[in-house]
Residue frames as a rotation matrix with the C-alpha (Angstrom) as fourth column:
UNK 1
0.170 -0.971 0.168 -12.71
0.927 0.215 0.306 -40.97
-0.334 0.103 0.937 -19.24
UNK 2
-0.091 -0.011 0.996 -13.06
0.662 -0.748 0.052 -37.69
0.744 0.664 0.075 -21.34
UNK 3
0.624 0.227 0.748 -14.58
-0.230 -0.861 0.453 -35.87
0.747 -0.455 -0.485 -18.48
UNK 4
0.928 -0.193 -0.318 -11.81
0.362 0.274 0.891 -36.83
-0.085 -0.942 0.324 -16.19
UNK 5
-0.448 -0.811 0.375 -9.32
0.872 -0.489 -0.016 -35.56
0.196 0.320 0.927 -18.53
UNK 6
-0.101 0.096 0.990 -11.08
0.601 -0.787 0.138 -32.44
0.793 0.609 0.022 -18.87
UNK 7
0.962 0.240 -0.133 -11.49
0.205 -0.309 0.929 -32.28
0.181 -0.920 -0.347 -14.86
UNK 8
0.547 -0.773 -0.321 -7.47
0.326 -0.156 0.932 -32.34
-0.771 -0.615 0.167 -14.65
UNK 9
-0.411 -0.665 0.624 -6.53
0.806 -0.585 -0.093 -30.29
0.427 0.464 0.776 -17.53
UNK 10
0.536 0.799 0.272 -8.60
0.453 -0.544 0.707 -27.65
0.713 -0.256 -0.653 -15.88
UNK 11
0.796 -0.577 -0.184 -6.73
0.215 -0.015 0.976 -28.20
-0.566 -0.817 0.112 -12.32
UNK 12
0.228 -0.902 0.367 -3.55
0.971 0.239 -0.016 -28.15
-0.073 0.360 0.930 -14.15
UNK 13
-0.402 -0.455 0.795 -4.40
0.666 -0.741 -0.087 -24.63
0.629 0.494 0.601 -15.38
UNK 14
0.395 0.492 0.775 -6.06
0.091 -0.861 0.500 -23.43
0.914 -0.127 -0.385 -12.83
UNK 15
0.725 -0.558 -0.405 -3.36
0.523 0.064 0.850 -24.17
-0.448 -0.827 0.338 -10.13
UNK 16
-0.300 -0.770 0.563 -0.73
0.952 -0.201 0.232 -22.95
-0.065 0.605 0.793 -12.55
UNK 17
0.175 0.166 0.971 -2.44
0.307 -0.946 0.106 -19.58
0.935 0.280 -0.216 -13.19
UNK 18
0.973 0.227 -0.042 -3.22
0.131 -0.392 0.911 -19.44
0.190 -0.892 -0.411 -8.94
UNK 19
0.678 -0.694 -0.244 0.79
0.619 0.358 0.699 -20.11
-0.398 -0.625 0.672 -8.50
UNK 20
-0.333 -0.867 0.370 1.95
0.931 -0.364 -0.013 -17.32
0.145 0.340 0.929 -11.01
UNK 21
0.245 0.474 0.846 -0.20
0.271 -0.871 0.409 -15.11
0.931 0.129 -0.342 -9.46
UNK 22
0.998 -0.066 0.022 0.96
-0.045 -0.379 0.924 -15.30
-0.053 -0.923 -0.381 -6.36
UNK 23
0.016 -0.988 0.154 4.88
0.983 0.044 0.178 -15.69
-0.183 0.148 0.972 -7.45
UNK 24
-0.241 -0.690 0.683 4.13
0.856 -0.483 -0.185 -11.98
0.457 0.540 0.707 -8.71
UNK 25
0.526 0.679 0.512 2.05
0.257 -0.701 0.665 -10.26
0.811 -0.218 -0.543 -5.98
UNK 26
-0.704 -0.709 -0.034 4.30
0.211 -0.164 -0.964 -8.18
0.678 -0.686 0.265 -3.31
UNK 27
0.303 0.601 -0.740 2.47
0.859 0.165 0.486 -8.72
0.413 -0.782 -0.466 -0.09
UNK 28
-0.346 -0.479 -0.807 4.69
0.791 -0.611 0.024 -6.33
-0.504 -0.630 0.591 1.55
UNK 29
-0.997 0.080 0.021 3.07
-0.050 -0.787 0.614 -3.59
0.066 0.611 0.789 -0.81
UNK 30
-0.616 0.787 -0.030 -0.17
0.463 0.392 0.795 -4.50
0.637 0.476 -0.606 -0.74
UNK 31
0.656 0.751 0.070 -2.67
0.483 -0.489 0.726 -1.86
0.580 -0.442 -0.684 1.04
UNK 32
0.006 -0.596 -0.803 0.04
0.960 -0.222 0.171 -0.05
-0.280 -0.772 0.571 2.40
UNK 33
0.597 -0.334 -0.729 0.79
-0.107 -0.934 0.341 3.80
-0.795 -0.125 -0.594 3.29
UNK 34
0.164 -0.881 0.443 3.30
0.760 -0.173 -0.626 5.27
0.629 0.440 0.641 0.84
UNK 35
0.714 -0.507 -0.484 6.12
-0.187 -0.803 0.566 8.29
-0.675 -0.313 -0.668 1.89
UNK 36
0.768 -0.608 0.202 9.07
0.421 0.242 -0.874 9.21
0.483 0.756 0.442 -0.28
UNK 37
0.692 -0.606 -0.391 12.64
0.196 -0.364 0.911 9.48
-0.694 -0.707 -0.134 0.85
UNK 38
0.559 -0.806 -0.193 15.99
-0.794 -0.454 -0.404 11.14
0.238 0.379 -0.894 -0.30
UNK 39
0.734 -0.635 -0.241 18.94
0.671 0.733 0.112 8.25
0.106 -0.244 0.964 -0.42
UNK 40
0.775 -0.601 0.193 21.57
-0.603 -0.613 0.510 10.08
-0.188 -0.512 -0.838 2.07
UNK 41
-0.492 -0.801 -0.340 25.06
-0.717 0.595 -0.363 8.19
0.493 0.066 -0.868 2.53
UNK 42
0.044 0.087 -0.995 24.36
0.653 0.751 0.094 4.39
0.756 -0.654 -0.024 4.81
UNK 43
0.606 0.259 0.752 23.81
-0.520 -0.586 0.621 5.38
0.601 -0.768 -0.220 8.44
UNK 44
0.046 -0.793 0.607 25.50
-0.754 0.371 0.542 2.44
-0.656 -0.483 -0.581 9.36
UNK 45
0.306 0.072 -0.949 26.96
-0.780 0.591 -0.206 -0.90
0.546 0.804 0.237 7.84
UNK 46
0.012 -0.008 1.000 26.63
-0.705 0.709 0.014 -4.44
-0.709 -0.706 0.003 9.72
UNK 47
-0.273 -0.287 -0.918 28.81
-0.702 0.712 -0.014 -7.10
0.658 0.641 -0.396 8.07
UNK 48
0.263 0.074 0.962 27.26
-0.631 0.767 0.114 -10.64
-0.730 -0.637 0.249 9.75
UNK 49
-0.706 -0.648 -0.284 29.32
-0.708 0.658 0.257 -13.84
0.020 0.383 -0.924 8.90
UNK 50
0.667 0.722 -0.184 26.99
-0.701 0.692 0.171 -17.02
0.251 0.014 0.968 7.97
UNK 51
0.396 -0.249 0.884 27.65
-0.182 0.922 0.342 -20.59
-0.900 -0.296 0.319 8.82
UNK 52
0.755 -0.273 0.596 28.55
0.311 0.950 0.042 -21.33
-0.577 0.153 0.802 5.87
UNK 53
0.053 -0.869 -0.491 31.32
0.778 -0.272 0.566 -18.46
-0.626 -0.413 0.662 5.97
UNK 54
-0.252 0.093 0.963 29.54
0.785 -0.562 0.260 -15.78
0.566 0.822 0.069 4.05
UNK 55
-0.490 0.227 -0.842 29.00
0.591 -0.623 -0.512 -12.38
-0.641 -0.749 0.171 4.70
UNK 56
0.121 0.823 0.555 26.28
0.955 -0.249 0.162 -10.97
0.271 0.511 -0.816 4.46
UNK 57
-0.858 -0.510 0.062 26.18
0.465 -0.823 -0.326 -6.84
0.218 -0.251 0.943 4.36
UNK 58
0.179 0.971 -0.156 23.33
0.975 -0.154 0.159 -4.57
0.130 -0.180 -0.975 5.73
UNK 59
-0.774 -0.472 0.423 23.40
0.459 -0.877 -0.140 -1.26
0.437 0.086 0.895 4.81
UNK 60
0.033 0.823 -0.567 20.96
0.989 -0.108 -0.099 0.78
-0.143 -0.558 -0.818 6.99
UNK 61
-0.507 0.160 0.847 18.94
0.402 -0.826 0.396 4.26
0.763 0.541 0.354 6.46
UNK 62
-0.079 0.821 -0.565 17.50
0.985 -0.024 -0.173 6.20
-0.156 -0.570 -0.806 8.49
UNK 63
-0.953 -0.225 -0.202 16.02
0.191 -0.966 0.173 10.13
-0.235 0.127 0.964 8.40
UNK 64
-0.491 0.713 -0.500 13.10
-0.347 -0.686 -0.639 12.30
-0.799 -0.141 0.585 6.98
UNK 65
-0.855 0.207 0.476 10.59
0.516 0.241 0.822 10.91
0.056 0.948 -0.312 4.51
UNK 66
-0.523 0.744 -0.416 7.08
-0.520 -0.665 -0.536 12.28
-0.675 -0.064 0.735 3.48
UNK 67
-0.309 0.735 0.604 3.89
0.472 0.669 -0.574 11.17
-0.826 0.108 -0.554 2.87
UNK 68
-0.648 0.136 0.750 1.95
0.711 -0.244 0.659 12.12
0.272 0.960 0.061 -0.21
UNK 69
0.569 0.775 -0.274 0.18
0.814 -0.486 0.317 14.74
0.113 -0.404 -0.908 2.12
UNK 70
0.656 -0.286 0.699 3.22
0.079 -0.894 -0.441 16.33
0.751 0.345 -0.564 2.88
UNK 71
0.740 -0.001 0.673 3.31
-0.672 -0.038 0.740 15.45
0.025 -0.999 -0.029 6.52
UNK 72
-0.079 -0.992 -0.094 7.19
-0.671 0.122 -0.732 14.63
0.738 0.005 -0.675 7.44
UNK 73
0.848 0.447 0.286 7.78
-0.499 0.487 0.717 11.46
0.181 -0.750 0.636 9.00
UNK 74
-0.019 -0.988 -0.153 10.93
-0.996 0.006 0.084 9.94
-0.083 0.154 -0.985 10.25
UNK 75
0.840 0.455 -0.296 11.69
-0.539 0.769 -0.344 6.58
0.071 0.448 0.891 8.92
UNK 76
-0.070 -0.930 0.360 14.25
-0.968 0.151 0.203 3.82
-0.243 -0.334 -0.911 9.50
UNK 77
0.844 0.525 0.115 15.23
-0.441 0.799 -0.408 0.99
-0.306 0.294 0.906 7.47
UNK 78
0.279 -0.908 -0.312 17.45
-0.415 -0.407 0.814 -1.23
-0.866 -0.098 -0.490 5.52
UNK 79
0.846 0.291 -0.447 18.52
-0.528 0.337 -0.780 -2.75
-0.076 0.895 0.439 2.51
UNK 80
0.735 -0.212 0.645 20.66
0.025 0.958 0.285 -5.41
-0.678 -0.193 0.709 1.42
UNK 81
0.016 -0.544 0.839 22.91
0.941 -0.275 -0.196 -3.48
0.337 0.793 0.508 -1.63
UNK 82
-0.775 -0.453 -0.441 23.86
0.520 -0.853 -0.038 0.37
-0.360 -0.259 0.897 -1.27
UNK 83
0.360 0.774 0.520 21.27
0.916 -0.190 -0.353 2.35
-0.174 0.603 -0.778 -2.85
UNK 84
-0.140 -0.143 0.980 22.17
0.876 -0.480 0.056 4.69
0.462 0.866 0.192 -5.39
UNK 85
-0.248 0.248 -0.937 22.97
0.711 -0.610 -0.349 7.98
-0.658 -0.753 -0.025 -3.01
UNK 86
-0.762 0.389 -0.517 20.36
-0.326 -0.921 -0.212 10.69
-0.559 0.008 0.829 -3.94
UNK 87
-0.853 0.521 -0.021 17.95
-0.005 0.033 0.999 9.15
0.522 0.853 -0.025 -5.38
UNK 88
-0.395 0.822 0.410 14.49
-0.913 -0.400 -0.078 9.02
0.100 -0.406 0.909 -4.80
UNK 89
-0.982 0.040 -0.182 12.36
0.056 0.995 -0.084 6.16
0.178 -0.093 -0.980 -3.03
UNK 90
-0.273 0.786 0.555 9.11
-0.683 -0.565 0.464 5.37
0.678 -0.252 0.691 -2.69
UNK 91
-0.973 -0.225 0.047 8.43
-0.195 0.705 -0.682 3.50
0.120 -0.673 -0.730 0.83
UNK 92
-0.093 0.861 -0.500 5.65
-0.026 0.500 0.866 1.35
0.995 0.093 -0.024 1.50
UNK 93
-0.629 -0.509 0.587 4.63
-0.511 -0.298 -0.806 1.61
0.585 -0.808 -0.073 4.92
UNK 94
0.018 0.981 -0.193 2.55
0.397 0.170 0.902 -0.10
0.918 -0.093 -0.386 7.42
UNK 95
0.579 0.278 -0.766 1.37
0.811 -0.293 0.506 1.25
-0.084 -0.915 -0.395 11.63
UNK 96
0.478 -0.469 -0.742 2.96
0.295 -0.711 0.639 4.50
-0.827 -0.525 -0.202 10.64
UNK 97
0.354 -0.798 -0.487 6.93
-0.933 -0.268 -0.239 4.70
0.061 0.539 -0.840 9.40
UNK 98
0.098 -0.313 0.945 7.13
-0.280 0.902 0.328 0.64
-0.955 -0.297 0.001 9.70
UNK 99
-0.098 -0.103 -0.990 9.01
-0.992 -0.074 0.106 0.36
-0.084 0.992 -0.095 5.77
UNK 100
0.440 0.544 0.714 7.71
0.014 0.791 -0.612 -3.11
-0.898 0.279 0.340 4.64
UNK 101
0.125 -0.584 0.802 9.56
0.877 0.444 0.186 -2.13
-0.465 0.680 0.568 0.83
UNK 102
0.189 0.064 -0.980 10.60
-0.195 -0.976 -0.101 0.65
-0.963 0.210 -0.172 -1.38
UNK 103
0.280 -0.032 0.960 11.21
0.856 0.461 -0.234 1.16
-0.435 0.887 0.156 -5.14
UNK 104
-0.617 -0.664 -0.423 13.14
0.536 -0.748 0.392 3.85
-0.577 0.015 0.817 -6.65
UNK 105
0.671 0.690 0.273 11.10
0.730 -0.547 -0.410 6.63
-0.133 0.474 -0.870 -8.58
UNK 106
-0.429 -0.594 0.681 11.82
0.746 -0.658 -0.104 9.59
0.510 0.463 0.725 -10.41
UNK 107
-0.841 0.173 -0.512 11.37
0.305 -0.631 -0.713 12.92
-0.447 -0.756 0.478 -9.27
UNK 108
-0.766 0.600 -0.231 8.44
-0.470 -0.277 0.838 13.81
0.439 0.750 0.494 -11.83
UNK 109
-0.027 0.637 -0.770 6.30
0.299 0.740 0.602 10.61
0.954 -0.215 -0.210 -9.96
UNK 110
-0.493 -0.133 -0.860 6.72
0.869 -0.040 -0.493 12.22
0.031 -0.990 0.135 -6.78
UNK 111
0.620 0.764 0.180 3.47
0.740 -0.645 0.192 14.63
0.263 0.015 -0.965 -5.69
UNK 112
0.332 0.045 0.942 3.39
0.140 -0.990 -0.002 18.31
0.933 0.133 -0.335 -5.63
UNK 113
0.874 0.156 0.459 3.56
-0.263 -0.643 0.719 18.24
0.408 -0.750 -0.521 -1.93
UNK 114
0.720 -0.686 -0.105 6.32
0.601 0.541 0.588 16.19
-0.347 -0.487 0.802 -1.04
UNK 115
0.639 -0.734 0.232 9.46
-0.433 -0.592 -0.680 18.98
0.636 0.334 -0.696 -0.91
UNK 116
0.414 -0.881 -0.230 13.12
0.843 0.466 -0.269 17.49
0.344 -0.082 0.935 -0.46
């Protein structure tokens, strides 16, 4: 009896620990390229209506980022809110300029080589 409790307080916590670790790991980050971009104005905006008569906006980017080598690459994504125009992003990439996520950064966190 004892060692059956002590088999499923165990499981308890060790499923619990496995399920907030993965609730906080961003796949889409994970081994990926980085490049940092300049937030220009939206290239375009695509309003799609849902079924259940929302609308959803997509604000799309597209233009010059750079890698933490230096080497300029051109990149095209999009994002679901406006993003703060001029700031600074850093993009996760994967097979290239394929953005996968970004996260805003200061300019201080952004290498030596990377010139705006």
């Amino acid at each position: 009896m004892k060692k059956g409790m002590i088999i499923t307080v165990t499981s308890v916590v060790l499923l619990t620990g496995i399920v907030l670790v993965l609730a906080k790991i961003d796949f889409n980050r994970m081994g990926k390229d980085n490049a940092y971009y300049q937030v220009p104005a939206p290239e375009s905006i695509e309003e799609t209506k849902l079924d259940s008569g929302e609308i959803m906006i997509t604000y799309w980017y597209t233009g010059s980022a750079y890698k933490e080598n230096g080497e300029e690459i051109n990149v095209e994504f999009f994002a679901s809110k406006e993003l703060r125009h001029g700031a600074y992003l850093k993009l996760y990439l994967k097979k290239g300029a394929v953005v996968t996520s970004y996260e805003e950064v200061k300019l201080p966190d952004i290498p030596d080589k990377v010139k705006f």
